[in-house]
C-alpha positions as CSV (number, residue, x, y, z in Angstrom):
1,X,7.3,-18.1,3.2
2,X,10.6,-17.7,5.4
3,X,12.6,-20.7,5.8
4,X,11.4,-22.7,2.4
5,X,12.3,-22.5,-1.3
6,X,8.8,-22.2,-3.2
7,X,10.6,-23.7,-6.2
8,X,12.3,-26.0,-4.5
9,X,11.7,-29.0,-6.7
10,X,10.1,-31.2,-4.0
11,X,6.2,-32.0,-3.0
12,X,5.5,-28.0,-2.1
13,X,7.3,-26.8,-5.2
14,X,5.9,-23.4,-7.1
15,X,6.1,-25.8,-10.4
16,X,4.7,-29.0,-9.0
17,X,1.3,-28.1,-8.7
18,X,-1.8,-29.9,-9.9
19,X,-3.6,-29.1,-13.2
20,X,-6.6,-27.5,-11.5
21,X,-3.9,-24.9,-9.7
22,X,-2.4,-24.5,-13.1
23,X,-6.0,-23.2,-14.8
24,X,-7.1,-21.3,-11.9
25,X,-3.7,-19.0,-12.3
26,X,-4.0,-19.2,-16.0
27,X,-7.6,-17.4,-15.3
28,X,-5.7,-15.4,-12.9
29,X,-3.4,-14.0,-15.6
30,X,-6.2,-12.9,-17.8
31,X,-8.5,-11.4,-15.0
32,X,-5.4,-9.6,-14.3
33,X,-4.6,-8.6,-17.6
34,X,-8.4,-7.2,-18.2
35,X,-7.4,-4.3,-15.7
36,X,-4.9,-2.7,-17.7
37,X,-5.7,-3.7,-20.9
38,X,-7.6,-0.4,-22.0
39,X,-4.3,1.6,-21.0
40,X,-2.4,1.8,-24.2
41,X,-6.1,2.0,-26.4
42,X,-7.3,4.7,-24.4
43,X,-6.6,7.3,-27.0
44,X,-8.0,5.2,-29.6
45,X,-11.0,4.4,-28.1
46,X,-11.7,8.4,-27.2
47,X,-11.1,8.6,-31.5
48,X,-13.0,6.0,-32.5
49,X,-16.1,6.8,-30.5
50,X,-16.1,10.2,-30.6
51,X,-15.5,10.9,-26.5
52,X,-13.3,13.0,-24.4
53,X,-11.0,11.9,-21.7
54,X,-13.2,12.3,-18.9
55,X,-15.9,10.1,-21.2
56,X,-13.2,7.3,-21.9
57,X,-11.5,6.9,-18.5
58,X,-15.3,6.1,-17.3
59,X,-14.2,3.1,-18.8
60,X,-12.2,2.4,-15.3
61,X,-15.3,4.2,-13.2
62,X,-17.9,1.4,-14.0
63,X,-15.8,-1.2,-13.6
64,X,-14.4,-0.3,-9.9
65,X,-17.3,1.0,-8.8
66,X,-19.4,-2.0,-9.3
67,X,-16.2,-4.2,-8.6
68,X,-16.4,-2.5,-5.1
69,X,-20.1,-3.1,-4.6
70,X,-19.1,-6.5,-5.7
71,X,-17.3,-7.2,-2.7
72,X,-20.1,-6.9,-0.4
73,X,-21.9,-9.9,-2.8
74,X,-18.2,-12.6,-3.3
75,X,-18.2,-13.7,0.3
76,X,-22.1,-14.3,0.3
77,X,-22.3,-16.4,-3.0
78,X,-19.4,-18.4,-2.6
79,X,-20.0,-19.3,1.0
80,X,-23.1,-20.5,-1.0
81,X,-22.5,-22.1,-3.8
82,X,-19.0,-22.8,-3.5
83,X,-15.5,-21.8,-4.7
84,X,-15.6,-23.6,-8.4
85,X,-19.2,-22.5,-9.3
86,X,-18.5,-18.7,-8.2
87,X,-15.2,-19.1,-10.2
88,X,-17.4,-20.4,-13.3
89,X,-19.9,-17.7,-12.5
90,X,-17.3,-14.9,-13.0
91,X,-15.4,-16.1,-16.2
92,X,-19.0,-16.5,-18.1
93,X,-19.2,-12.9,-17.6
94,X,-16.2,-11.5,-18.0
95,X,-16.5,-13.7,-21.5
96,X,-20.0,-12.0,-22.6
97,X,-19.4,-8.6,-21.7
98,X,-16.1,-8.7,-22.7
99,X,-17.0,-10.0,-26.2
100,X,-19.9,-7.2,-25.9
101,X,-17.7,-4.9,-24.9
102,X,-15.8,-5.4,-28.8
103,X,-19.0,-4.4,-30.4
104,X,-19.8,-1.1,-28.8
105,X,-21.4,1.9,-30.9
106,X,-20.9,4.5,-28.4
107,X,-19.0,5.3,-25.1
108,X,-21.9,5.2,-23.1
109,X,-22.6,1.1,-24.1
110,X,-19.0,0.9,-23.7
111,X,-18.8,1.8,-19.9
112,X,-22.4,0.2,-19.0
113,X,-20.2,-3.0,-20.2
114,X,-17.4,-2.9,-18.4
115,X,-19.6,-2.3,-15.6
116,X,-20.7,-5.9,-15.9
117,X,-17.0,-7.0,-16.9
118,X,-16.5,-5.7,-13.8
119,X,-18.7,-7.8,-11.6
120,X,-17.8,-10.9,-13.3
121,X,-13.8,-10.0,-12.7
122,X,-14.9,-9.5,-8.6
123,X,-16.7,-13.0,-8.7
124,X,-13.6,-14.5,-10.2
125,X,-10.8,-13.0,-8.1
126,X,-12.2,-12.4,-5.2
127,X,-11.9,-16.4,-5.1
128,X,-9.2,-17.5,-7.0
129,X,-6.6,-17.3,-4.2
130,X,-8.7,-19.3,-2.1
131,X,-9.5,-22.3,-4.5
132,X,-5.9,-21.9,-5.5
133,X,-4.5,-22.6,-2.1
134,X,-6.8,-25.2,-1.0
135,X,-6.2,-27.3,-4.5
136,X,-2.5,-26.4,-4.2
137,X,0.2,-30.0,-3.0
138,X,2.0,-28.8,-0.4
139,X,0.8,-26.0,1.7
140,X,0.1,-22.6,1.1
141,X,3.5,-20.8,0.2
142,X,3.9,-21.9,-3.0
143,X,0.2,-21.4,-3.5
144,X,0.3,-17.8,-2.6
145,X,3.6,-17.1,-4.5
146,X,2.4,-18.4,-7.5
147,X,-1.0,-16.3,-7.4
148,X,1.2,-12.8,-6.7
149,X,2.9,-14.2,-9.4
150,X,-0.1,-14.8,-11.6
151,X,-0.9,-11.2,-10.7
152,X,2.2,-9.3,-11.1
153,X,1.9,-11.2,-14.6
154,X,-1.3,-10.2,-15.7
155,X,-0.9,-6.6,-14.8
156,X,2.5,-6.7,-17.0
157,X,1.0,-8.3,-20.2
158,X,-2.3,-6.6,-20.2
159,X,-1.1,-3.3,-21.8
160,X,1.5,-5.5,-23.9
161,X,-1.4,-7.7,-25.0
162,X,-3.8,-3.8,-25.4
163,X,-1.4,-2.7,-27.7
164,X,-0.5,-5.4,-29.7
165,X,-4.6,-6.4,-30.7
166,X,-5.3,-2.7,-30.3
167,X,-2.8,-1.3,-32.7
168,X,-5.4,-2.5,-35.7
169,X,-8.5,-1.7,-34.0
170,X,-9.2,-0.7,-30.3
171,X,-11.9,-3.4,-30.4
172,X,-9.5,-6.9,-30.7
173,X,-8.4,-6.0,-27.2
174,X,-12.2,-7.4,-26.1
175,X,-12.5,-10.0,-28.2
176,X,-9.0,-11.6,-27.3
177,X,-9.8,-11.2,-23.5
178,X,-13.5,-12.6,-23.9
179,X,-11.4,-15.8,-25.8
180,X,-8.7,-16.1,-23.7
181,X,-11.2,-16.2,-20.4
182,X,-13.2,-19.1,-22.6
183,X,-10.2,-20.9,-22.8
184,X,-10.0,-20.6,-18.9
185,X,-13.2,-21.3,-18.3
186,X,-13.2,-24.9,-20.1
187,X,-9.9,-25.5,-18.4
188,X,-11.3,-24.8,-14.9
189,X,-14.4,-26.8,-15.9
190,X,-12.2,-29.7,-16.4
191,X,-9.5,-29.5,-14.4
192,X,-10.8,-28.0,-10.8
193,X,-13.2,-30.1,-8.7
194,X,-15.5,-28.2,-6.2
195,X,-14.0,-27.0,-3.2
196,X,-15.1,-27.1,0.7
197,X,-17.5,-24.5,1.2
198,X,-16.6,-22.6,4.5
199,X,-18.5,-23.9,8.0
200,X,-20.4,-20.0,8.4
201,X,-22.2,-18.8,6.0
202,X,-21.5,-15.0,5.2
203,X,-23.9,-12.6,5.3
204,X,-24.4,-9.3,3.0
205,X,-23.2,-6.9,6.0
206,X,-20.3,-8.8,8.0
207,X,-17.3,-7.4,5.5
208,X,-19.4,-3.9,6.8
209,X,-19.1,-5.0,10.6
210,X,-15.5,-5.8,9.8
211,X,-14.9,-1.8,9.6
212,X,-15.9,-1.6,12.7
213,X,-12.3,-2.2,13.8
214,X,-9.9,0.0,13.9
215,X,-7.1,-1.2,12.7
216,X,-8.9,-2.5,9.6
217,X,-10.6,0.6,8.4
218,X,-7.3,2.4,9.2
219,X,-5.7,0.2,6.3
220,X,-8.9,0.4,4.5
221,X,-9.0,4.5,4.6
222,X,-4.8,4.8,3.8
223,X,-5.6,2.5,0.8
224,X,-8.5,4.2,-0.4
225,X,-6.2,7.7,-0.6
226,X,-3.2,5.7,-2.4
227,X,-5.9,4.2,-5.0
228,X,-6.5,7.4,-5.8
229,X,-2.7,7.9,-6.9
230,X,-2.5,4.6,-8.0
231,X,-5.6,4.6,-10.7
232,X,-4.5,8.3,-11.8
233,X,-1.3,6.9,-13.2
234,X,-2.9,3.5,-14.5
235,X,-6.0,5.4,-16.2
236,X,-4.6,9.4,-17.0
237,X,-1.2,9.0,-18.0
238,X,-1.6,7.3,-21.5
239,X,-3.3,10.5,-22.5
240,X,-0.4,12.6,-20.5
241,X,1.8,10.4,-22.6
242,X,-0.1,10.2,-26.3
243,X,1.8,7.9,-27.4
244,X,0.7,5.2,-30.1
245,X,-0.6,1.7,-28.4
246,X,3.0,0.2,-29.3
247,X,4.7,2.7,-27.2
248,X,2.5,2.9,-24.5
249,X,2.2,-0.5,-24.3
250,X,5.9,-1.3,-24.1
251,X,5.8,1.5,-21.3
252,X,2.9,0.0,-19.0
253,X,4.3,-3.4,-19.8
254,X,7.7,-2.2,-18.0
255,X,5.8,-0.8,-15.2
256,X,3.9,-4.0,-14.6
257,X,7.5,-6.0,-14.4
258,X,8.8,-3.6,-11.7
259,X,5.3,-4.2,-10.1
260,X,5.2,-7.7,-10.6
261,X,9.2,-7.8,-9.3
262,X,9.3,-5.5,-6.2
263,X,5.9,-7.6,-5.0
264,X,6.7,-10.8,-4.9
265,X,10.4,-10.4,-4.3
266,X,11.7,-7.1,-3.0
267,X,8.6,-6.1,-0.4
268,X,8.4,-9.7,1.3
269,X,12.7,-8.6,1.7
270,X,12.2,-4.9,3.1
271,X,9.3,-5.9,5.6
272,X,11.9,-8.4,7.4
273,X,14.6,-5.9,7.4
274,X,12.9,-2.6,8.5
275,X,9.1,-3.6,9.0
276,X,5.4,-3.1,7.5
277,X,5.0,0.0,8.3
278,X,8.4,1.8,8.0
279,X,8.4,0.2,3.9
280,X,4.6,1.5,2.9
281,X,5.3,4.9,4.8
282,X,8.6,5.2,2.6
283,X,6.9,4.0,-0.6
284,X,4.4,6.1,-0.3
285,X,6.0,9.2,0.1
286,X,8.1,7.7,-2.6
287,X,5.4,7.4,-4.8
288,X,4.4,11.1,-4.0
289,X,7.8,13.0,-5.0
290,X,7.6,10.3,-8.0
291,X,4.1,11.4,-8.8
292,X,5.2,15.3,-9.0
293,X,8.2,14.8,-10.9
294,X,5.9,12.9,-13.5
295,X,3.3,16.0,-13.4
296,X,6.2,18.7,-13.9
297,X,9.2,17.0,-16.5
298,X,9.1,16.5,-19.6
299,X,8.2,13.4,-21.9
300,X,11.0,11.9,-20.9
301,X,11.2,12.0,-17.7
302,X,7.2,11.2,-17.1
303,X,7.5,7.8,-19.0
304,X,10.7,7.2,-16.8
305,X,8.7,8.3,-13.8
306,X,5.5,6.4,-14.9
307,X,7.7,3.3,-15.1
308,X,9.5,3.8,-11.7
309,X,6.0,4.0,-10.0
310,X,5.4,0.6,-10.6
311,X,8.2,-0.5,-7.5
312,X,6.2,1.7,-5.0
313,X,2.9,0.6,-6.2
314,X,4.1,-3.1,-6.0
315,X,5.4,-2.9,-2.4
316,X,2.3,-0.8,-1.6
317,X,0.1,-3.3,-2.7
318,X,1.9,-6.3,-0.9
319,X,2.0,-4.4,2.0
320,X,-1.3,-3.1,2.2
321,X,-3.3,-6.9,1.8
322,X,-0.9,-8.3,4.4
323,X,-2.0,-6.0,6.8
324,X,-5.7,-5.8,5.7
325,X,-5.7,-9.7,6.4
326,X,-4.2,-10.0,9.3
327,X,-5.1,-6.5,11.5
328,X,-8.0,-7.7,13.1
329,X,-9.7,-10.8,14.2
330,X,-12.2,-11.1,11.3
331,X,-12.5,-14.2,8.9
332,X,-10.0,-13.3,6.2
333,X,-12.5,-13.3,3.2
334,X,-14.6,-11.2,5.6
335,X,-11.8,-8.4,6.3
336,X,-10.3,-8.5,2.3
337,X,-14.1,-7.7,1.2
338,X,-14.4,-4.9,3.8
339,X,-11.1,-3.2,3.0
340,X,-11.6,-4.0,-0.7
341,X,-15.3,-2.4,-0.7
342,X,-13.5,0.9,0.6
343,X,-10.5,1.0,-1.5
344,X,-12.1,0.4,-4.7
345,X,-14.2,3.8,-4.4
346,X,-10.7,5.4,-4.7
347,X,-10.0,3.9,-7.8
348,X,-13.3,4.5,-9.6
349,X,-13.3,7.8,-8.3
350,X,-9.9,8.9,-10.1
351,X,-10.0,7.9,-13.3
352,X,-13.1,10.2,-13.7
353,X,-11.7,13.1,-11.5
354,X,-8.0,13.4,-13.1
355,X,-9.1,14.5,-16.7
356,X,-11.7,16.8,-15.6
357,X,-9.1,18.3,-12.7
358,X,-7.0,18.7,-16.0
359,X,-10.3,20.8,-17.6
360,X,-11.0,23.2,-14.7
361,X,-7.0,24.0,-14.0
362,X,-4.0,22.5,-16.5
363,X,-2.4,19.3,-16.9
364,X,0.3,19.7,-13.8
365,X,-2.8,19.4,-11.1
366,X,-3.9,16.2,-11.6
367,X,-0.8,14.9,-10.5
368,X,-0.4,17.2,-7.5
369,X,-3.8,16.1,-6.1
370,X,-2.3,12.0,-7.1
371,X,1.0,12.9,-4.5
372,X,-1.2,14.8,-2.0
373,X,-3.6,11.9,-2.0
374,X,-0.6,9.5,-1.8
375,X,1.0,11.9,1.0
376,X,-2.3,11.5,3.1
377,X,-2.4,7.8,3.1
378,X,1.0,7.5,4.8
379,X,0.1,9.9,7.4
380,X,-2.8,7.7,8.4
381,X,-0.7,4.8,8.7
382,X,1.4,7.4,11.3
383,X,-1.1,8.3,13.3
384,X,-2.7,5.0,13.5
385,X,0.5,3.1,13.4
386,X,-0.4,2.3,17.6
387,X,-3.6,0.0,15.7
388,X,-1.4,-1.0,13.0
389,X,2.0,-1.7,14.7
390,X,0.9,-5.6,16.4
391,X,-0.7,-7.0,14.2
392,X,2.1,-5.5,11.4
393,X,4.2,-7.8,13.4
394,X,7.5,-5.4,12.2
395,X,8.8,-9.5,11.5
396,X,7.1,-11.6,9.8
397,X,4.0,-10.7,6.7
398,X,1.3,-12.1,7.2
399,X,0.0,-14.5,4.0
400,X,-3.4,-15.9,3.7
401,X,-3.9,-19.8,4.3
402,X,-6.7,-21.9,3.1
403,X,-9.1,-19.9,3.7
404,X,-8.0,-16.5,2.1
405,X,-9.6,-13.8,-0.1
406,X,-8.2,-11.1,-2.1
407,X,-8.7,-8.9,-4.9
408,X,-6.1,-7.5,-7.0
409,X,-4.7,-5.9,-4.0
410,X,-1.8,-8.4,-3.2
């Protein structure tokens, strides 16, 4: 992206894109938002059916663990069927157990849909960036800014939109994201023609095989430690917090601008200036000290805190898929699925562990373990930095061309 203006107004412009671009990041936006949408309703939800914390934030369990199974399944369907009918595949889901999601009785049919949310969200994501590049007019630098974009977007609005619907009932939330993904899906229906399906076909193990380097499951293992900081902000603190969805919202919606900003603008700055691994190591010590000031000040200072997390958790994230594509010699969708499959244990791991580390000692812990966990991911990136330190290229990031993969990790 060095040397060119994405919204320049020419040929390659971030705006000048073709409808089918346009309606594949419109989906983007929603898929996006359907992560953090639950945030400012989590409290509601655990009053209006009856469950605890640990019960609720399940909510986030189901859906990353089976979003990290997913990723073992993306590569092989799409290489299949193509990009447009794996897109297609994933919004119908997301739309019926979304909607299904809105009628729930109980906690338990609550989770077991957002487990299949879940799956249809990995269909839809894992190939959105690469049907969005290769439908993009003029190369892949706008393409790829706009889906950041698109993500740093959806992450924003999703706890804005949460507590907005969810402020009269903690089911609209659902129903508005299984609408808004109908919308998409027509659009994409109409608008995006298939895509070139890849030459090689990809099998059900190769995103495994990818781990076998070690520079990839390096980046995969320090990413799997800061999900597990990451997710214990996105899924513990609204009940740290217990404020009403209005408020919460406002606060996550804040957080996801400083994501969405130090992403796409501020990382892509920092890694020319000091280098890949110099800016994650910093951010994510960063994002430790950050994580125990939240844990030990008062209400105050843990929304303050809870907002300034979002910069390190954006320049973690842009960091992190950079180097997961472009560490080892593996196709790119190959690599993204094997470091995604790891990661993604992290974050359906935390959601369920914070509120019952919160049970067995006080609310302070949960929070110590989130900047240990965050601490332990940057010394893997030191001690592996020989693996890491080529291909981080300390110039340049790496960003994903035609055939590129990722999943919420960019």
């Amino acid at each position: 992206m060095q040397g060119e203006d994405p919204f320049d107004q020419g040929a390659g412009s971030i705006l000048r894109q073709p409808k089918a671009v346009w309606a594949t990041a419109g989906a983007s936006v929603v898929a996006f938002m359907g992560i953090g949408l639950v945030d400012p309703i989590l409290p509601s939800i655990a009053k209006g059916l009856e469950a605890t914390p640990s019960q609720v934030s399940l909510l986030f369990t189901s859906y990353f663990l089976i979003t990290a199974v997913a990723m073992l399944v993306t590569g092989f369907v799409s290489s299949r069927i193509g990009g447009r009918k794996t897109l297609l595949a994933g919004l119908a889901l997301v739309v019926v157990f979304a909607a299904l999601s809105g009628t729930s009785s109980s906690v338990g049919e609550l989770v077991g849909f957002r487990a299949g949310w879940g799956l249809g969200n990995a269909l839809f994501v894992s190939t959105a960036l690469a049907v969005i590049v290769g439908a993009a007019a003029g190369g892949s630098s706008a393409a790829i800014l706009l889906y950041e974009s698109a993500l740093g977007l959806g992450m924003a609005c999703g706890p804005l939109v949460g507590a907005l619907l969810g402020d009269a009932s903690w089911r609209y939330p659902f129903f508005g994201t299984a609408a808004l993904m109908a919308i998409g899906f027509i659009c994409i229906t109409a608008f995006l023609k298939e895509q070139p399906r890849p030459a090689r076909k990809t099998s059900l193990l190769d995103p495994v095989k990818a781990l076998g380097h070690g520079g990839l499951a390096s980046v995969a293992t320090s990413a799997f430690f800061y999900n597990y900081s990451f997710f214990t902000i996105l899924a513990f603190t609204p009940f740290v917090l217990n404020m009403t969805p209005y408020k919460s919202g406002a606060v996550f919606f804040a957080w996801g601008l400083l994501l969405a900003v130090f992403s796409v603008l501020v990382a892509p700055r920092l890694q020319e200036r000091f280098g890949s691994l110099k800016v994650l190591g910093a951010s994510l010590v960063l994002l430790a000290a950050d994580l125990l000031v939240l844990g030990y000040g008062n209400h105050t200072t843990a929304i303050v805190c809870t907002i300034i997390s979002g910069a390190f958790i954006g320049m973690n994230n842009t960091v992190y898929t950079e180097l997961a594509l472009g560490v080892s010699d593996a196709p790119r969708p190959v690599a993204s699925a094997g470091y995604n499959f790891v990661r993604w244990f992290a974050a359906a791991a935390a959601p369920y562990l914070a509120p019952k580390i919160e049970e067995w000692s006080n609310i302070h812990i949960p929070f110590v373990v989130a900047a240990v966990t965050a601490v332990v991911g940057a010394v893997v990136v030191w001690i592996r930095r020989s693996a890491l330190t080529h291909e981080a290229a300390e110039l340049e990031p790496v960003h994903a061309t035609e055939d590129s993969v990722t999943v919420f990790a960019d």
